[in-house]
C-alpha positions in Angstrom: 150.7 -74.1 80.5 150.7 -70.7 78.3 150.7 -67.7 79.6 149.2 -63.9 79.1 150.9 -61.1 80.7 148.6 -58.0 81.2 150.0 -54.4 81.1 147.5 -51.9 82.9 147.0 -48.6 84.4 144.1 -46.1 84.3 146.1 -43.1 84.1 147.5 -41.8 80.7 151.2 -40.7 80.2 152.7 -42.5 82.5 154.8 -45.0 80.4 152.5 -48.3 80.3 153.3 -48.3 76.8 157.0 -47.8 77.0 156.8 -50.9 79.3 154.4 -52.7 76.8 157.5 -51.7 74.1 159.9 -52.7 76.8 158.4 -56.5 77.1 158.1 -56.2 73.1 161.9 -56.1 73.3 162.5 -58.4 75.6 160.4 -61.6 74.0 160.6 -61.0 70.6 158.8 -63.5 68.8 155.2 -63.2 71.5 152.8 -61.7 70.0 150.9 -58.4 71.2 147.4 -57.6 71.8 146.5 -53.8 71.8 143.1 -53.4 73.4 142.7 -49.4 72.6 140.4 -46.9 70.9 143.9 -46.2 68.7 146.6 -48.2 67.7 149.6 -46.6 69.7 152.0 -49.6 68.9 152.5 -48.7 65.1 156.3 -49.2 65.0 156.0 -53.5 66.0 153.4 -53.8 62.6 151.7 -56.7 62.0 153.1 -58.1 65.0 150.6 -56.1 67.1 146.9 -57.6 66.7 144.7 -54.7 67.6 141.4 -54.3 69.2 139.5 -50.7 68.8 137.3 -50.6 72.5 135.3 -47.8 72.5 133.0 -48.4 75.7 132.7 -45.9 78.3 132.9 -46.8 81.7 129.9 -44.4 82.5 127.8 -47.2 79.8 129.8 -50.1 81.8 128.3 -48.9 84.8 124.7 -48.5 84.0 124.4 -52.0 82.4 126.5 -53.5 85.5 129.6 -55.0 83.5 127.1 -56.5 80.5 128.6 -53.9 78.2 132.0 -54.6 78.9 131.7 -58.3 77.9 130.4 -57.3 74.7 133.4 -54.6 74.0 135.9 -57.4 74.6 134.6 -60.6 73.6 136.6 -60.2 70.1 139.7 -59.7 72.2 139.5 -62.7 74.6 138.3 -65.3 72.2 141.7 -64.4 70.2 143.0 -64.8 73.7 141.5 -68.0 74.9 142.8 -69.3 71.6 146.3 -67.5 71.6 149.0 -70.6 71.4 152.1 -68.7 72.3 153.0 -66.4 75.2 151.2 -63.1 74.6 151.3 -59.3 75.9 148.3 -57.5 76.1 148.8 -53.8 76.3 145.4 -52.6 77.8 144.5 -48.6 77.1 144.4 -45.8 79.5 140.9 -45.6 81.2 139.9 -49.2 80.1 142.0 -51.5 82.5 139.9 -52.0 84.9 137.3 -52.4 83.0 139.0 -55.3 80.8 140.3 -56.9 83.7 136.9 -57.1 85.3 135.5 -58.3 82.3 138.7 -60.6 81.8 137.4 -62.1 85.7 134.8 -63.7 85.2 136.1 -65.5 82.3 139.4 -66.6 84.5 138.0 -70.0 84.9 137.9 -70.7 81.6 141.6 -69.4 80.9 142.7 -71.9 84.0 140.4 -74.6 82.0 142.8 -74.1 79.1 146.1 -74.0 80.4 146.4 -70.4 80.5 148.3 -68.5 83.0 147.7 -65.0 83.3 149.9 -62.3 84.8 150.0 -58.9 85.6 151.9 -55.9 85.2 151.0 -52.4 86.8 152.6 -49.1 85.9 152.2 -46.5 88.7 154.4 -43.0 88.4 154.0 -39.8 90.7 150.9 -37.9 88.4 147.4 -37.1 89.3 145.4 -40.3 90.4 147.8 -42.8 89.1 148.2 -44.2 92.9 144.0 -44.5 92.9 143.9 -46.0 89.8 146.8 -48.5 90.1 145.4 -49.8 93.3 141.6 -50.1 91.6 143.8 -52.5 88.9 145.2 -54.5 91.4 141.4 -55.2 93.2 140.5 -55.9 89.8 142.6 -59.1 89.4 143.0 -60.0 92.8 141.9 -63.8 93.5 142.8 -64.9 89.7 145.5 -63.2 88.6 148.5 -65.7 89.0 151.5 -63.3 89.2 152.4 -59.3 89.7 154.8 -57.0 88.9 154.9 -53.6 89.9 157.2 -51.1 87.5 157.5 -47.6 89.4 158.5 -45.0 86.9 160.0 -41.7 87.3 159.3 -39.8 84.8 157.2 -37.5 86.6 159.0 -37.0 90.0 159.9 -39.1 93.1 157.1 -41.2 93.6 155.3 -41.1 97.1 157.3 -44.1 99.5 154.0 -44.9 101.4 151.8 -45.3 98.4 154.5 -47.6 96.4 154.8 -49.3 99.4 151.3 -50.0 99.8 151.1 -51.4 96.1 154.0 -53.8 96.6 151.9 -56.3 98.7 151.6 -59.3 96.8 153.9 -58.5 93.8 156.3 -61.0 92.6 158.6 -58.3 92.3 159.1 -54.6 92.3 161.4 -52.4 89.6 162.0 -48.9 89.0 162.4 -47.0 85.5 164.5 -43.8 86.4 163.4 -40.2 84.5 165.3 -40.2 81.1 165.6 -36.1 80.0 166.3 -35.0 76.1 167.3 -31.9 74.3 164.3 -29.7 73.2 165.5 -29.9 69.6 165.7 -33.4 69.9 162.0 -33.6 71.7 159.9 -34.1 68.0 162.2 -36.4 67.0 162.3 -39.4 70.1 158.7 -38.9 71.2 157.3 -40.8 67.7 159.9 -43.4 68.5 159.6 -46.9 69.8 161.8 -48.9 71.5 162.9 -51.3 68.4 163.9 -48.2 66.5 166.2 -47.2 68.5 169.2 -49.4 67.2 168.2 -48.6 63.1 168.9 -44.5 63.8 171.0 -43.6 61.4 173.5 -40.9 63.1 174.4 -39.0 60.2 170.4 -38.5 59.3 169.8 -37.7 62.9 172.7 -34.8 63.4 171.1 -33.5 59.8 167.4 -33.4 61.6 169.1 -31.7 65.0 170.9 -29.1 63.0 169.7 -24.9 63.4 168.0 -23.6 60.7 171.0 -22.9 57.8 173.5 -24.7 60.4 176.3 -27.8 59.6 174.9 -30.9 60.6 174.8 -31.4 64.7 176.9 -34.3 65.1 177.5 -33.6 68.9 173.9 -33.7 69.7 173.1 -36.6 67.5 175.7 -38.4 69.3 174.6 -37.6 72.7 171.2 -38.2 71.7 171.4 -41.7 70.4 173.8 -42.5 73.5 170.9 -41.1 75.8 167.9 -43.0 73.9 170.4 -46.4 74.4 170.4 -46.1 77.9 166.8 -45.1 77.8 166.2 -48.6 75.7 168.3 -50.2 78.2 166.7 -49.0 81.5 163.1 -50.2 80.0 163.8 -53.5 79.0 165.7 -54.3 82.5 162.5 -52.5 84.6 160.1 -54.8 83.3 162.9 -57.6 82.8 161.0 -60.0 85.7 158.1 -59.8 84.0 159.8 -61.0 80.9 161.4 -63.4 82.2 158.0 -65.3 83.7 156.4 -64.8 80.5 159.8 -66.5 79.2 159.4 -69.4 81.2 156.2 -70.6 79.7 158.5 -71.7 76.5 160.3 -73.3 79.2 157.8 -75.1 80.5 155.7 -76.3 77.1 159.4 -77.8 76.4 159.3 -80.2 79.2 155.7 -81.0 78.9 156.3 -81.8 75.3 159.9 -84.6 76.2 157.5 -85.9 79.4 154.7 -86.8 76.5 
């Protein structure tokens, strides 16, 4: 059996793409889906397969979900038809509305052999708790497994809500609040997690240097050393996930020496 693992939230900046990036990492040769009004993913290339959705959910509403199956059908036939273990990166403000729409097809994923997953980002900002909880009713009852990442990026979140979310998750992680020099800021925002390891130091302490100033070696240093760690703490946070998308190799190998 293949599977799909599903990374969702509702609420923008909270790092559902640096997760997305994190599981990149972490299975190298699955193929990502990127169901968004932009492509965000631009540093993986041709390995992401990109879907533009454009649908509000104020249409979704008035024509009671018919709209949504529509937006997405390009999306899950590639699904329904995806071979390998995949990662689906769904957009801000459209994950519930996928995943809904992504229901009532779940039959005919389990039809084909296709185990889907889930993973939900929450973080301590606006109505990320709301929203994450709206995700989980959205797959509950056909979504075979759930991970919860809790990322601090935007405070300590709130015990009682995270607590409330961890019901029925296969397993709970935390991504700890990574902090940067302002004059580094312009420079590690645009990146993505696979770039990391190509920085070039001596390029970087050029870019960090004041205006008519040597080259920053100092900063570049501490800089690379902090976007490492930063690498590091992403790929372990959603490193459960990874590891039951992993397993579906696993599995298709045994089914394949049982034939």
């Amino acid at each position: 059996m293949s599977r799909i693992l599903f990374v969702a939230q509702d609420t923008s900046a909270i790092g559902k793409s640096t997760v997305t990036r994190a599981l990149a990492e972490c299975v190298p040769d699955a193929p990502v889906y990127e169901i968004e009004s932009s492509r965000h993913l631009v540093e993986l290339g041709e390995r992401v397969r990109h879907f533009q959705i454009r649908t509000e959910r104020k249409r979704l509403d008035e024509t009671g979900g018919e709209a949504a199956i529509a937006e997405y059908d390009p999306a899950l036939n590639r699904l329904l038809t995806e071979p390998l273990p995949a990662i689906v990166d769904i957009g801000a403000n459209g994950g519930v509305a996928f995943l809904e729409a992504l229901g009532q097809m779940a039959g005919a994923f389990t039809r084909r052999g296709k185990a889907l997953g889930l993973v939900v980002v929450v973080a301590h900002k606006d109505e990320a708790y709301t929203t994450a909880r709206a995700v989980v009713a959205a797959g509950k009852g056909w979504i075979k497994d759930r991970f919860l990442v809790v990322n601090h990026v935007h405070g300590e979140p709130e015990a009682g809500e995270i607590k409330d979310l961890t019901k029925g998750a296969g397993a709970v992680t935390s991504l700890p609040k990574f902090t940067f020099a302002t004059r580094a800021l312009s420079i590690t925002r645009p990146l993505g997690l696979a770039l990391i390891p190509q920085l070039d130091e001596e390029a970087l302490a050029k870019q960090l240097a004041l205006p008519g100033a040597e080259p920053d070696v100092a900063m570049a240093l501490r800089t690379r050393a902090q976007l490492d760690a930063f690498r590091l703490a992403a790929m372990r946070a959603v490193e459960p996930a990874a590891r039951w998308l992993i397993e579906a190799k696993t599995e298709a190998k045994s089914d394949a020496k049982s034939a």
